[in-house]
ChimeraX commands (.cxc) that place a marker at each C-alpha (Angstrom):
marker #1 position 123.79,64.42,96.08 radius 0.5
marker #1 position 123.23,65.84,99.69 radius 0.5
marker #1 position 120.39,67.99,100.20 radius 0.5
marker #1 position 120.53,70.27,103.12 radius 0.5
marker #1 position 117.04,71.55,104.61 radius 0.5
marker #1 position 116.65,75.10,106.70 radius 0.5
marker #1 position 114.27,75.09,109.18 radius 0.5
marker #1 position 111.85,77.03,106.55 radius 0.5
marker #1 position 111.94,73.38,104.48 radius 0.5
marker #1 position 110.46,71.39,106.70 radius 0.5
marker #1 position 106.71,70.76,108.05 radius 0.5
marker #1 position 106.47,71.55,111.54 radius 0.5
marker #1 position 103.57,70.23,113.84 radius 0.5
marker #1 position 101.31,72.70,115.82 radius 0.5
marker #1 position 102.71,72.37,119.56 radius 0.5
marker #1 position 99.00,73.03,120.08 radius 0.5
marker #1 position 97.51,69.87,118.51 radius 0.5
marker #1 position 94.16,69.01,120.09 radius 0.5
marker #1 position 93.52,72.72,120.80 radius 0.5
marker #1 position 90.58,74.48,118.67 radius 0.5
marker #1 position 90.07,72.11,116.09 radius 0.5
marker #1 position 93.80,71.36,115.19 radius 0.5
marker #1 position 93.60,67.78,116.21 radius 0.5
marker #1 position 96.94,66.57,114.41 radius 0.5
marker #1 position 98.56,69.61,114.26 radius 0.5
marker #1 position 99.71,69.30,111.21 radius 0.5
marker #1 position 99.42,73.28,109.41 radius 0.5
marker #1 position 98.77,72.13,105.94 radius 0.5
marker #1 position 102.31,73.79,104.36 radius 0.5
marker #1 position 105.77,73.70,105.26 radius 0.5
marker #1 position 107.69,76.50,107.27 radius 0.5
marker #1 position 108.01,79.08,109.87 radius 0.5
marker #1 position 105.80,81.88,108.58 radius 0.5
marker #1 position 102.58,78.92,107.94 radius 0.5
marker #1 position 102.70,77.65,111.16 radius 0.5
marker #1 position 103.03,81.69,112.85 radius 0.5
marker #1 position 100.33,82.31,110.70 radius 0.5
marker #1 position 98.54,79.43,112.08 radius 0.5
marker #1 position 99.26,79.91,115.82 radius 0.5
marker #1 position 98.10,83.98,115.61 radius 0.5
marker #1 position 94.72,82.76,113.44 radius 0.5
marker #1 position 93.49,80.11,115.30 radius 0.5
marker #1 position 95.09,79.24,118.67 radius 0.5
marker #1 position 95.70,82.87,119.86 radius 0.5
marker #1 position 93.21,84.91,117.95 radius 0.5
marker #1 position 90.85,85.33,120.94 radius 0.5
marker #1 position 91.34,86.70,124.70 radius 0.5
marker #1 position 89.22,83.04,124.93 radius 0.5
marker #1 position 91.66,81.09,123.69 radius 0.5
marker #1 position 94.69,82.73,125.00 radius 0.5
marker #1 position 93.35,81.80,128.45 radius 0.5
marker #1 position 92.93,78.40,127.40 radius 0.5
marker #1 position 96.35,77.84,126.14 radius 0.5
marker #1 position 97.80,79.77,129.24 radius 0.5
marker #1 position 96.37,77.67,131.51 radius 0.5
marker #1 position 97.28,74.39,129.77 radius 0.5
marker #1 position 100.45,75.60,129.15 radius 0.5
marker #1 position 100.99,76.59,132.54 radius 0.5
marker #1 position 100.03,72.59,134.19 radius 0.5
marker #1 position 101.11,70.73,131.18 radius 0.5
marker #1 position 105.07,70.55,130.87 radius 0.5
marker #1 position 105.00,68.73,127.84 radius 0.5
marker #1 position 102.85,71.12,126.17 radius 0.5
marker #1 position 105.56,73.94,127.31 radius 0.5
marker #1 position 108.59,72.02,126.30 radius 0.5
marker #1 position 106.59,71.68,122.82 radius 0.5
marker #1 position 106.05,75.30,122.78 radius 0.5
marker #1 position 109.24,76.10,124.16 radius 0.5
marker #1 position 110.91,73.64,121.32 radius 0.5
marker #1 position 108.97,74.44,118.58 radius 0.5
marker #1 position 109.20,78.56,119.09 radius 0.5
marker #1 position 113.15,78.53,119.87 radius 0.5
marker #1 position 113.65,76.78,116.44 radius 0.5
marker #1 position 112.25,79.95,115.49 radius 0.5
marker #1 position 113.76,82.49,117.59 radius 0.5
marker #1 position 110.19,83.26,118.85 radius 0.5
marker #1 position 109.02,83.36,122.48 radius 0.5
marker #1 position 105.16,83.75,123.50 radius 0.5
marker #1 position 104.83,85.92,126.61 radius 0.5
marker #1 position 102.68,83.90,129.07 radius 0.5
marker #1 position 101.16,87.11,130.09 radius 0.5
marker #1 position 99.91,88.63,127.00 radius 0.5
marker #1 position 99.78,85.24,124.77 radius 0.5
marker #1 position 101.57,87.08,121.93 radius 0.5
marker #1 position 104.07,86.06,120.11 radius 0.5
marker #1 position 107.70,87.78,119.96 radius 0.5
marker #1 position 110.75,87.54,117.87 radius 0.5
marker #1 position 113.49,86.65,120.70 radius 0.5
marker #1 position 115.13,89.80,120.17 radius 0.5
marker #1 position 111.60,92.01,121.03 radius 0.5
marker #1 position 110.43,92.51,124.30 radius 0.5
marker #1 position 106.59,92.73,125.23 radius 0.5
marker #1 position 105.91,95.74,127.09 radius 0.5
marker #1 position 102.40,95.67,129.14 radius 0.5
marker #1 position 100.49,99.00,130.40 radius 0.5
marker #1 position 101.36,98.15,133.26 radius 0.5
marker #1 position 104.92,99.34,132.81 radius 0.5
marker #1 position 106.94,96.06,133.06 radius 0.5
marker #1 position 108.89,94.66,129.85 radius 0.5
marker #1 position 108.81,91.03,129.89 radius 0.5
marker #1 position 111.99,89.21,128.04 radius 0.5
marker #1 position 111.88,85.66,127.23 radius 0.5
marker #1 position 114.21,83.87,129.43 radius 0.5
marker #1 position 117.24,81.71,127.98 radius 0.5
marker link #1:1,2 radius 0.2
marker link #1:2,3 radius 0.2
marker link #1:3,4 radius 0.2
marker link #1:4,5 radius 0.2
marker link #1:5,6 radius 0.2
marker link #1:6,7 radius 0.2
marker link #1:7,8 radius 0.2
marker link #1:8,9 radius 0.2
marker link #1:9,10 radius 0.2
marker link #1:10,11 radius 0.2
marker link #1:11,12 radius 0.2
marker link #1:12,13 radius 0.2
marker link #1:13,14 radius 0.2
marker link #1:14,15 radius 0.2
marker link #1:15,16 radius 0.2
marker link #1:16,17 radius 0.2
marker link #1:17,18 radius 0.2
marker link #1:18,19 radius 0.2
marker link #1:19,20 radius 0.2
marker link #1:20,21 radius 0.2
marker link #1:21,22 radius 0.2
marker link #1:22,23 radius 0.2
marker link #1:23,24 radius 0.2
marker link #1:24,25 radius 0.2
marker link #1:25,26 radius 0.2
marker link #1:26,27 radius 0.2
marker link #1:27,28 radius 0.2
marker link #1:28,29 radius 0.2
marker link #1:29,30 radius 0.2
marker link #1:30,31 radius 0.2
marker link #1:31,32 radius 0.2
marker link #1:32,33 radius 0.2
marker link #1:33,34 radius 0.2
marker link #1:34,35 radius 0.2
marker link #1:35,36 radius 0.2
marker link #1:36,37 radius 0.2
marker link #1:37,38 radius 0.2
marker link #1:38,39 radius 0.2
marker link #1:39,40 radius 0.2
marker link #1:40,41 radius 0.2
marker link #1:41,42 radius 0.2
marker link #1:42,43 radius 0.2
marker link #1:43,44 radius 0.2
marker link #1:44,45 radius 0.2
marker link #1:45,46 radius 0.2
marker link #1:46,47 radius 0.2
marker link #1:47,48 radius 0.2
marker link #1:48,49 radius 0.2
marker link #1:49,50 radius 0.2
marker link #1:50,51 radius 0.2
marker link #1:51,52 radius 0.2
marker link #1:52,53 radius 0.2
marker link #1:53,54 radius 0.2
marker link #1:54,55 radius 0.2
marker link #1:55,56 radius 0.2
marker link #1:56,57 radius 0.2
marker link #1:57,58 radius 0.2
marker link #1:58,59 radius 0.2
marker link #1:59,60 radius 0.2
marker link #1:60,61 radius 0.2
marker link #1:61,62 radius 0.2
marker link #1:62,63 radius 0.2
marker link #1:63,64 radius 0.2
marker link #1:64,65 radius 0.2
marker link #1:65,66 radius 0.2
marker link #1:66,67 radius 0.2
marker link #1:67,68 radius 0.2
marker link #1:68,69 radius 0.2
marker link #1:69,70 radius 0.2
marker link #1:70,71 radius 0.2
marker link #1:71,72 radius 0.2
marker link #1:72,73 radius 0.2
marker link #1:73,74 radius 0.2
marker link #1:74,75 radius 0.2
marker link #1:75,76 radius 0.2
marker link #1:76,77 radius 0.2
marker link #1:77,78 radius 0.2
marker link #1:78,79 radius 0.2
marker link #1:79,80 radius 0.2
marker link #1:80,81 radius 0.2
marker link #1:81,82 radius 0.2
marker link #1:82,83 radius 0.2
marker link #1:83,84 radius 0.2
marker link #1:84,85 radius 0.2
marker link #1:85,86 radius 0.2
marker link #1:86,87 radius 0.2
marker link #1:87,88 radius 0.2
marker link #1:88,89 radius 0.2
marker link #1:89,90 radius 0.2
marker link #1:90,91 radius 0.2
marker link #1:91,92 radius 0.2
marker link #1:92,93 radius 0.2
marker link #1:93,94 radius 0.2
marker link #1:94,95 radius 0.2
marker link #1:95,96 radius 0.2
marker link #1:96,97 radius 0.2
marker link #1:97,98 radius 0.2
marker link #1:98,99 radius 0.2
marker link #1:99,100 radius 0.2
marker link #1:100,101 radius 0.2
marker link #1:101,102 radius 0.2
marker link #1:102,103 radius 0.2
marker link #1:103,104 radius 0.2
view
């Protein structure tokens, strides 16, 4: 018997292990919409936190190429200005007047 998984089957780590208390990373459930859930409550629930991650995100490749990997398995991208999440086919549009796309 073959059992195929979808991406919803499977436990995925917290590309921001370490960060605010999530020091394995590991959600607690399996699937996409636990570990969104996770990201929005705790990692980017705060204008505090969102400039944490920014910056660590922005001198840490492996942290971005975790994001990066973890969030395209998704089809989400997190706009580095902002620090919200998107689904790939959204764009985040700021009051400054610029749309920001998540590059491919």
């Amino acid at each position: 018997m073959t059992t195929s998984y979808t991406s919803s089957d499977r436990i995925w780590p917290c590309p921001f292990r370490r960060f605010h208390c999530c020091p394995d990373g590991v959600v607690g459930n399996k699937g996409i919409a636990r570990l969104i859930s996770h990201l929005k409550r705790l990692h980017l629930s705060t204008d505090e936190r969102k400039c944490v991650l920014r910056e660590a995100i922005s001198t840490d490749h492996g942290l971005y190429m975790a994001v990066e990997e973890t969030l395209k398995l998704f089809d989400q991208w997190l706009c580095g200005k902002c620090m919200t999440l998107h689904a790939v086919s959204r764009a985040c549009h700021h009051p400054d007047g610029l749309v920001h796309f998540a590059e491919d």
